[in-house]
Structure formats: C-alpha cells, structure tokens
NUTI-209675 format. One record per residue: y, x, z of N, C-alpha, C in turn. Coordinates in steps of 0.001 Angstrom, whole numbers. Layout:
N
Y,X,Z,Y,X,Z,Y,X,Z
...
END
This chain:
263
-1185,837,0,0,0,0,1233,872,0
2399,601,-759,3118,1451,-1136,4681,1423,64
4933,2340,586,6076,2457,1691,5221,2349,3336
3892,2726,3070,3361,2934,4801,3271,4657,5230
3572,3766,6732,3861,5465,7493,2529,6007,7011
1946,7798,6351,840,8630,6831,750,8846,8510
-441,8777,8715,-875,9311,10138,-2014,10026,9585
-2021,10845,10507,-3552,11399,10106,-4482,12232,11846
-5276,12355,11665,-5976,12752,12818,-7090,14275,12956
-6841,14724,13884,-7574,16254,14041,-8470,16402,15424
-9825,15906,14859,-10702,16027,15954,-11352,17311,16108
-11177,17891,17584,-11288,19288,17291,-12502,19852,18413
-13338,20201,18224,-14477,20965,19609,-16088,20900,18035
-16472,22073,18748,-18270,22474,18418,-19176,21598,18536
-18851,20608,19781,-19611,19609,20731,-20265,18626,19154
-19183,18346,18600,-18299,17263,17544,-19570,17766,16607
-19226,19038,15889,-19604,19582,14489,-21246,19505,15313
-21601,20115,15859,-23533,20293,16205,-24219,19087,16738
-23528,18157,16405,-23994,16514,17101,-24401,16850,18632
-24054,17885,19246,-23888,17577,20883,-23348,16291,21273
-22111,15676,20697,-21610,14522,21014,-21479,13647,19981
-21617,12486,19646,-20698,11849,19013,-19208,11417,18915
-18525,11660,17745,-17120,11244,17980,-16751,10040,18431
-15838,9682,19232,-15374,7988,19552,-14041,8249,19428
-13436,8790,18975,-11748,9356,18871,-11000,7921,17562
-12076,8672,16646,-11449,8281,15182,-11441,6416,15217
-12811,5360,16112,-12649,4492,15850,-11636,3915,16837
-11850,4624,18366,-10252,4086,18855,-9201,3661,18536
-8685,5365,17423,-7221,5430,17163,-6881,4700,15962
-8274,3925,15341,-8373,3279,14357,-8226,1689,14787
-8206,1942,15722,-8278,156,16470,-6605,206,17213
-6279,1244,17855,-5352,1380,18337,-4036,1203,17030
-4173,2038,15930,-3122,1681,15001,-3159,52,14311
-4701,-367,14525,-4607,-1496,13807,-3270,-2688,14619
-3683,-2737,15969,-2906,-3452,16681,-1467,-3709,16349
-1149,-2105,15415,531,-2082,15552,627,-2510,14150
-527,-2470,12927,32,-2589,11696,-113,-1697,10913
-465,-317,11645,-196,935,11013,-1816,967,10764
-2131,1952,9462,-3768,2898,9222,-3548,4156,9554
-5533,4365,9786,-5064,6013,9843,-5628,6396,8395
-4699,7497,7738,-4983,7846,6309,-5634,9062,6245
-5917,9601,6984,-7147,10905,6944,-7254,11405,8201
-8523,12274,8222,-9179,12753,9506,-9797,14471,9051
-9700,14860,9961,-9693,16409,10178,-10908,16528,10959
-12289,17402,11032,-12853,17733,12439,-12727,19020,12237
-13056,19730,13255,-12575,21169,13422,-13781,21652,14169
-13892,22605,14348,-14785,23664,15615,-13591,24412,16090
-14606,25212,17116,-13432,25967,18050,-13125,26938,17295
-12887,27637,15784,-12946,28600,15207,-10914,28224,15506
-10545,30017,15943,-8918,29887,16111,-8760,30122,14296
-8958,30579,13742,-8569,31059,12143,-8469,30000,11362
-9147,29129,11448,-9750,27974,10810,-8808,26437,11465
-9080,26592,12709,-7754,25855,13390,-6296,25801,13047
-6025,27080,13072,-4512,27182,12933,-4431,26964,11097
-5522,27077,10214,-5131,27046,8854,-5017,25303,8910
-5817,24608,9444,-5592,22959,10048,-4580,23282,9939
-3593,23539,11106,-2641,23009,11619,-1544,23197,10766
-1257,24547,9820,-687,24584,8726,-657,23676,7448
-1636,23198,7427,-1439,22545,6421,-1136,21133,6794
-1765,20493,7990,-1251,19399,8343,360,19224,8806
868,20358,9159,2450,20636,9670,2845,20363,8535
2304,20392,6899,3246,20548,5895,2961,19101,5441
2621,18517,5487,2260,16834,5337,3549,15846,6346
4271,14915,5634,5146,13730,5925,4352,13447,6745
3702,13791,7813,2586,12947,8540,2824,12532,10205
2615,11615,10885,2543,11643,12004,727,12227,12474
411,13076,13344,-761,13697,13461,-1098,13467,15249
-2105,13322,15620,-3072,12977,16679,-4312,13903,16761
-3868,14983,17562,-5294,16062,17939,-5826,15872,19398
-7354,15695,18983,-8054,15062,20143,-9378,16598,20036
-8701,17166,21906,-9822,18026,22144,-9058,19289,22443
-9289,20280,23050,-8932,21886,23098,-7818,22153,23726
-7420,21629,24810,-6561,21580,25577,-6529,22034,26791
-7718,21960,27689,-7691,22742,28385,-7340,24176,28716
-8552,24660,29795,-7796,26429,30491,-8852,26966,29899
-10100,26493,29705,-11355,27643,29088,-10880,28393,28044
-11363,29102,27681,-11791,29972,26388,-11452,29592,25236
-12237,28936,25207,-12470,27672,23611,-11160,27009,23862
-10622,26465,24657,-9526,25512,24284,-8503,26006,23418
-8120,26330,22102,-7626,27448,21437,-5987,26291,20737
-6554,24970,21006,-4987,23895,20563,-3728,24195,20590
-3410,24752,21726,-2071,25168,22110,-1774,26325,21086
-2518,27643,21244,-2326,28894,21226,-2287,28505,18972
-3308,27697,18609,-3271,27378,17278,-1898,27175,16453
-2007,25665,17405,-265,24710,16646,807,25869,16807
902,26686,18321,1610,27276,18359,1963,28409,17076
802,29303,16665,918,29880,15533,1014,29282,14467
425,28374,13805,710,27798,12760,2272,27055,12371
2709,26668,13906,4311,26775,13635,5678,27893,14025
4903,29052,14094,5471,30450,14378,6429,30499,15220
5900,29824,16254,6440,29319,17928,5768,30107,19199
6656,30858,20215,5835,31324,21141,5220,30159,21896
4039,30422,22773,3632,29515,24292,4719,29953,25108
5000,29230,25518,5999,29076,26654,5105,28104,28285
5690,28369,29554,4759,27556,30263,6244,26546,30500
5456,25178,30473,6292,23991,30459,6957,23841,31749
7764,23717,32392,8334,23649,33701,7737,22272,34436
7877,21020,33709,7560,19998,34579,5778,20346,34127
5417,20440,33357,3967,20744,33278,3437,21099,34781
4296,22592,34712,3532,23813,35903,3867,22896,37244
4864,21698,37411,5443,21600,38808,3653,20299,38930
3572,19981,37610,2312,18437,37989,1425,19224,38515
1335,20559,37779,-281,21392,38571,-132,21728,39906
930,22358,40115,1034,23039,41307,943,21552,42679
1744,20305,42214,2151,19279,43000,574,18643,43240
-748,18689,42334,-1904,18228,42576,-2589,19792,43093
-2535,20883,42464,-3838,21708,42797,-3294,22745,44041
-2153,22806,44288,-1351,23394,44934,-1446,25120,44635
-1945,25949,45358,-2086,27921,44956,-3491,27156,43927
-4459,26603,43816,-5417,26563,42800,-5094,26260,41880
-3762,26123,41439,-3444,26017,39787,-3253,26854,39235
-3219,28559,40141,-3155,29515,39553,-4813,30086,39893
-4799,31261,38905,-4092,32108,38161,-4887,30844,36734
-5854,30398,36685,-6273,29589,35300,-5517,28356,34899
-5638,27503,36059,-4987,25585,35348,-3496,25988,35163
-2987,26784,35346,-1777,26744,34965,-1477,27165,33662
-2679,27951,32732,-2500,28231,31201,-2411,26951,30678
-2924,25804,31041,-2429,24625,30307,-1422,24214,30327
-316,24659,30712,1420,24384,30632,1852,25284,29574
1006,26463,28755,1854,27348,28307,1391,26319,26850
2577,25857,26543,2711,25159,25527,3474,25589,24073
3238,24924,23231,4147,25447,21598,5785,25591,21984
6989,26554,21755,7800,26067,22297,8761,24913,21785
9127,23951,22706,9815,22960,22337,8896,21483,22265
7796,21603,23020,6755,20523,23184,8033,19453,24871
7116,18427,24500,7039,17632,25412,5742,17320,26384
5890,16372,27301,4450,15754,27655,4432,14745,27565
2685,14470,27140,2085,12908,26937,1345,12420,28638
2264,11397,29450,1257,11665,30608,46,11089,30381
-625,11538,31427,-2095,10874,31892,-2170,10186,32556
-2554,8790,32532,-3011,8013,33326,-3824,7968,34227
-5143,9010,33765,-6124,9168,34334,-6406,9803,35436
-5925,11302,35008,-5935,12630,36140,-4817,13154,36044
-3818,12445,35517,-2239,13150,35667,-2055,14099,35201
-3130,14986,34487,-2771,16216,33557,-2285,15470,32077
-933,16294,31531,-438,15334,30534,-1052,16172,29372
-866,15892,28163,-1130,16031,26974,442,16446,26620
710,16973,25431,1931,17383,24687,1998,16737,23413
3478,16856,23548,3680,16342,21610,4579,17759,20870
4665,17956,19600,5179,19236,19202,4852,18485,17842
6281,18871,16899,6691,19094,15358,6197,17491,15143
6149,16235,15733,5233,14783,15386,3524,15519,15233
3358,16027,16034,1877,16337,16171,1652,16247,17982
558,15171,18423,85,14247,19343,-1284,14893,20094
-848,15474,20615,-2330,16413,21510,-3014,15890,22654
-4176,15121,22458,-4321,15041,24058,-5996,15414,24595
-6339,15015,25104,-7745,15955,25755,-9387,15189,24674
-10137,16181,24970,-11115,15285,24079,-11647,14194,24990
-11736,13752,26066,-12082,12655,26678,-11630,11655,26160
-12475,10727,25545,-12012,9278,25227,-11254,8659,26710
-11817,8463,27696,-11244,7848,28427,-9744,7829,28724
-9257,9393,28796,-8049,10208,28934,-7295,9689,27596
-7896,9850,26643,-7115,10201,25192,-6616,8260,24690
-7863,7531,24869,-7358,6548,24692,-5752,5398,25055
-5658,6019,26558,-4526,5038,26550,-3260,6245,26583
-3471,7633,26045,-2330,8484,25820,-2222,8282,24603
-3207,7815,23464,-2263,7577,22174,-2077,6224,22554
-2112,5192,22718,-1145,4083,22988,271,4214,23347
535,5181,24611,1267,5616,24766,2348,6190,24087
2153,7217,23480,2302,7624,22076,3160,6947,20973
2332,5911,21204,2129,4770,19831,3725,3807,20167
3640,3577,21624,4787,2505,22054,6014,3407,21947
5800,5193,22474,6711,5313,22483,7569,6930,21699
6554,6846,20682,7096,7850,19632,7073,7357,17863
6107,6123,18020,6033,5583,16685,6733,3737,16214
7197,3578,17361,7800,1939,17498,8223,1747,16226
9037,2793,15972,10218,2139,14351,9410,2501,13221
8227,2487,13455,7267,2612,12518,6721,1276,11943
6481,643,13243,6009,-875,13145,6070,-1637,12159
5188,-2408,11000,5906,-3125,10214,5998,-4078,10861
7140,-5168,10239,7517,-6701,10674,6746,-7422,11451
5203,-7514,10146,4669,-8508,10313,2934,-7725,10496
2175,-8036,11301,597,-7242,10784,304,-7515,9515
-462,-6591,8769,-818,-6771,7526,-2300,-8334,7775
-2280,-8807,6401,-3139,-10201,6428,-4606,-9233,5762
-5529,-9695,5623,-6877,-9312,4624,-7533,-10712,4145
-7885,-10731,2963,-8655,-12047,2775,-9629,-11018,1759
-11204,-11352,2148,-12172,-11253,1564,-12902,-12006,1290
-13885,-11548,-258,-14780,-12754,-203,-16455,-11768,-822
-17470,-12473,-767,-18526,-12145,-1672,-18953,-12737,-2842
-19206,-11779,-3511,-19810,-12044,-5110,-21598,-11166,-5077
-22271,-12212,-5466,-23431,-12106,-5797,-23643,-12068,-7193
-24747,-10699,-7308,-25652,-10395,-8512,-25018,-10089,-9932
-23848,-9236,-9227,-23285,-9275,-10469,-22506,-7265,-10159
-23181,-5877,-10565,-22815,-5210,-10408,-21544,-4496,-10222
-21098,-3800,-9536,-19418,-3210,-9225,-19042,-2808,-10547
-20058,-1984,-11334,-19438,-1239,-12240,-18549,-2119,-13345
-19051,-3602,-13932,-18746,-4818,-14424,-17512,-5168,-13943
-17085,-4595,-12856,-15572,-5340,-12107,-14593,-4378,-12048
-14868,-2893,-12800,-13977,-2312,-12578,-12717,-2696,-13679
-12503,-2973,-14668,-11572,-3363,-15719,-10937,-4708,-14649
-11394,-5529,-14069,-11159,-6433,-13561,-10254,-6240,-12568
-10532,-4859,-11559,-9869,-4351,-10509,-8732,-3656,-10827
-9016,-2935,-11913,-7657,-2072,-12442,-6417,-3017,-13085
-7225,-4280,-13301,-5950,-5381,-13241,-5112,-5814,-12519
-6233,-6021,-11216,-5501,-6572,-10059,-4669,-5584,-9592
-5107,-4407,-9274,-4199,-3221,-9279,-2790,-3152,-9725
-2871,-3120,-10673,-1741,-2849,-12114,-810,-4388,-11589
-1390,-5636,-11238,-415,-6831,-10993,-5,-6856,-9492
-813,-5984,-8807,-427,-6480,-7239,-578,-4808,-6133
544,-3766,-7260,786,-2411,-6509,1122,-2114,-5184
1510,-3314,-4381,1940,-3187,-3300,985,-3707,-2057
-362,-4121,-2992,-1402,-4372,-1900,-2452,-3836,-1995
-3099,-3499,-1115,-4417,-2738,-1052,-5808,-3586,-1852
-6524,-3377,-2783,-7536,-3955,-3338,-8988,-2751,-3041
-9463,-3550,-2576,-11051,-2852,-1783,-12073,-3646,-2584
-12932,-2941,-2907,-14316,-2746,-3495,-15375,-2147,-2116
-16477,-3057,-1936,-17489,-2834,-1488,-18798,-3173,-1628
-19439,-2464,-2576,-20502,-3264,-2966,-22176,-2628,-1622
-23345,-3739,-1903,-24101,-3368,-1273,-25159,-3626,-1768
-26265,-5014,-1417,-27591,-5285,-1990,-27828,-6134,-807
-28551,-7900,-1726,-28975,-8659,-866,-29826,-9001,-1560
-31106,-8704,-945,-32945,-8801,-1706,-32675,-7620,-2532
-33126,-7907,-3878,-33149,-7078,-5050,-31981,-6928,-5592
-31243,-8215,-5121,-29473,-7858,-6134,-28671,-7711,-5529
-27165,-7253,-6635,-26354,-6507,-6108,-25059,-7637,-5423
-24654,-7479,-4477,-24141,-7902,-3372,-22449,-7082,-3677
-21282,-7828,-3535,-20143,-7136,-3476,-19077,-8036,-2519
-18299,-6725,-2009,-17271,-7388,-986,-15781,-7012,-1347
-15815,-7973,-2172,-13932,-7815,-2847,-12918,-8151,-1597
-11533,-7427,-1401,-10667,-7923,-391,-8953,-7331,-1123
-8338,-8188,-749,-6993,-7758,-271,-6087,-8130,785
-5538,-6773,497,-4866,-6679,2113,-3612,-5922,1942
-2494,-6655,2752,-1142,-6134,2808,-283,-7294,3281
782,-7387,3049,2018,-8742,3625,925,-10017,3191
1186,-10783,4425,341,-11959,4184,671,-12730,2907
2008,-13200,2622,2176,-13872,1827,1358,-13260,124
2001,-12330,23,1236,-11584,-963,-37,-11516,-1344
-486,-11546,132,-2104,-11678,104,-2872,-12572,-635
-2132,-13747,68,-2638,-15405,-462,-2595,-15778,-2177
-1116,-14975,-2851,-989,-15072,-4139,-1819,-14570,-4383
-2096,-13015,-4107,-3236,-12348,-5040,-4891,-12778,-4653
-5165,-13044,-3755,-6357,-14005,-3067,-6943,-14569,-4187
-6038,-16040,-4071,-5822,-16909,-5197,-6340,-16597,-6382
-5641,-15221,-7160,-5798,-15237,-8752,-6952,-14085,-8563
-7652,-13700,-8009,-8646,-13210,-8259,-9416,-14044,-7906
-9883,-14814,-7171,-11293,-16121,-7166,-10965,-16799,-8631
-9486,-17005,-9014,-9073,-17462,-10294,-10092,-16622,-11367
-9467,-15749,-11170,-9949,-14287,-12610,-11505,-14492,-12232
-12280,-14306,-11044,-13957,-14040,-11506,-14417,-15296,-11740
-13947,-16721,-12020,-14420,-17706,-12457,-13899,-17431,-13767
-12564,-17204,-14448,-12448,-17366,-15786,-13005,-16004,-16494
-13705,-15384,-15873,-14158,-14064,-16972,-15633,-14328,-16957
-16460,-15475,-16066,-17742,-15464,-16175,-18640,-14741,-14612
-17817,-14063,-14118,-18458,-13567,-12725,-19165,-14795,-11909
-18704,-15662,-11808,-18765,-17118,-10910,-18875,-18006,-12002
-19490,-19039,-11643,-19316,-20350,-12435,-18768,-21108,-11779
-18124,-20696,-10501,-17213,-22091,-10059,-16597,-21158,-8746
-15339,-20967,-8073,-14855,-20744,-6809,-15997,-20982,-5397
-16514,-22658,-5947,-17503,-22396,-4751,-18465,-21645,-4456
-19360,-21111,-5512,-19836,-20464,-5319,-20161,-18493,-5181
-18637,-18354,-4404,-18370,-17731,-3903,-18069,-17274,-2586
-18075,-16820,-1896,-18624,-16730,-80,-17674,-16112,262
-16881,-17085,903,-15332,-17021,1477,-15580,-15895,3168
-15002,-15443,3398,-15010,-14642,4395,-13760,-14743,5548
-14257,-14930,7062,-13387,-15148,7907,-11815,-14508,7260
-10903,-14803,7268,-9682,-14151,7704,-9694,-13213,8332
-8801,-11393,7857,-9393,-10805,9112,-7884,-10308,9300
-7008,-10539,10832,-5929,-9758,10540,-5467,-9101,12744
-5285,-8096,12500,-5181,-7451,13564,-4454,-8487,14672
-4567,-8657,16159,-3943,-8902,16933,-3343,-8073,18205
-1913,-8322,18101,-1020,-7409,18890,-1619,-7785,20106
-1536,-6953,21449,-2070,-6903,22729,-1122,-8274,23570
END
C-alpha cells in the first residue's frame, strides 16, 4: 500500500539460528503493530557474530525505517547490541547516567564491576523502561532495543509504539475482505491480478493458494482504507464471475471480515 510507514525488525541471539529456542518476537510485534494500523515490512535474524551484526546494523541504519532489535543486551559476552549499533553508527559507548543510577538504586555495589556495562550505551541513546525488572532497553538513530525475553520485550515495544511512533498512526485501521475460489489454479489468475493491481495501486492484493482434496484451493484478499476495500471487493467477485472463474458470486466462499482492533 502506497504512503505506509517501513518498520522492520532484528532478531538477534544463536539460541534463535540452532533452534535452541523458538522465535515469539516477530508474531508479537506483528500483532502489536497490527493494533495501531501499522505492518512489519521485513525481519532480520542474526547470531551473536559482532562482524555480521554490525554489517545488520549498517545497512538497516541506511533504510527510511523505524527498526525493533530483540536480544543482546545484556552484560555477558555475547551480548554484542550495544557495542554493534554503536559501531555501525560510528558512535562511542558511553555509560547512560539515569541507566547507571536504575542499577546502582536496585543492585546497589553489585552493579559493579559487570551490570553496569549495560548502561554503556550508543552515544545519544535514550531508555525504553521495563516493566518487568526495571532494567530499561534503549532507543538510538529510530532503532528500538530491548531484551530477548518475550515477556520483557513485549510490553516495551508497545511502549515504544505509544510513544515514539503515534504520528505514525493511520486515521482509520486498515479493512481486509477475503474470499475462496475453488479448482481453479493461481497461475490462471495472474493476468487477472495484475489488473486488479494496475486499478487499485493503493491497496494491497494477496494471493494465497493451497489444496482442498485433489484441487486447487485459493485465498484472494484486499486490504487497505476500508472504503476502498469494499469498491475493489466488489469488482473482483465481479471480474471472476465475468471471466469464467465462478459461475455465479455464490459460489464463492465469502470469508469473515478481518480488521485489527485497537486495545
């Protein structure tokens, strides 16, 4: 859809890449932007490699993008996030002042000589607090850092979300109307799609095909400003009855309404 904010996302730890863990980052922040209206338009995973990290972070620094890195934040070894962004935006670590006062105010002399490397931040960062354990997360260059814990990370990009991306918001949530078409292959609908395309640039047109029994199964949708939606809705159940796809609207398999709800 044409005039939406990029976001994009950088899931970063070994845990991730060797299936030690499964990710839960990407469908969060994918549920979390839905709420506001916004997508996420690409995803990054990373290992703890610093060379490989910081070439991430370079290239994502050079992207119109708002960015969300989940993981490597801590005092260990491996936590290499800070020390990365920091190089990739040719910024010293600096240790954050209100950072060092949250450690010292919870761990008291045990925030040194280690928990206190997590204050030495990119310079010119902020903090994302924590809800959880009060260790905050940082923001630096519109790039969104916070710990790999879902629990932690989840309501710090909300956070985030209310209060670094607001004027991002569109108006209205985007609408989706889908439907199914039976036994009739994707490849047959592409001239069909590059129409709808070409008449309705400002809305998203999705192709999903699958298989129900032996035949082929497809899940046409569009999605963008509701009103828009409904016009183009409309002339495509129109178009696969008058080209022969359907022999009639009804027999086509209308699909709930699907459109995000604000909290």
């Amino acid at each position: 859809m044409a005039g939406t904010v990029e976001i994009g996302a950088v899931i970063i730890g070994d845990e991730i890449l060797s299936g030690k863990r499964e990710d839960r980052h990407q469908a969060a922040l994918t549920r979390s932007l839905a709420e506001h209206g916004l997508e996420l338009g690409w995803l990054r995973i990373v290992g703890d490699n610093a060379d490989l990290l910081t070439a991430t972070f370079r290239e994502t620094l050079r992207r119109d993008a708002w960015v969300f890195s989940f993981g490597g934040i801590g005092a260990t070894p491996d936590d290499r996030t800070r020390a990365c962004l920091a190089r990739a935006l040719g910024r010293p670590l600096t240790r954050h002042p209100e950072f060092v006062a949250l450690l010292e105010a919870r761990f008291g002399a045990e925030a040194y000589p280690n928990r206190v490397r997590m204050a030495e931040l990119p310079e010119g960062s902020t903090l994302i607090p924590n809800p959880v354990n009060g260790i905050p997360g940082f923001a630096c260059a519109r790039h969104f850092c916070v710990p790999g814990f879902p629990a932690m990370a989840e309501p710090m990009v909300r956070w985030v979300l209310e209060q670094h991306l607001a004027a991002t918001f569109p108006a209205e949530l985007p609408a989706e109307r889908s439907l199914r078409l039976f036994g009739v292959p994707e490849s047959r609908l592409v001239p069909l799609l590059e129409a709808m395309e070409g008449r309705y640039p400002d809305l998203r047109i999705s192709s999903l095909p699958g298989f129900q029994g032996d035949g082929p199964r497809i899940e046409l949708g569009v999605r963008g400003e509701a009103a828009r939606v409904e016009v183009a809705f409309e002339d495509l159940k129109r178009v696969l009855v008058a080209e022969g796809f359907a022999s009639r609207e009804r027999d086509l398999e209308l699909l709930p309404e699907r459109q995000p709800r604000p909290d």
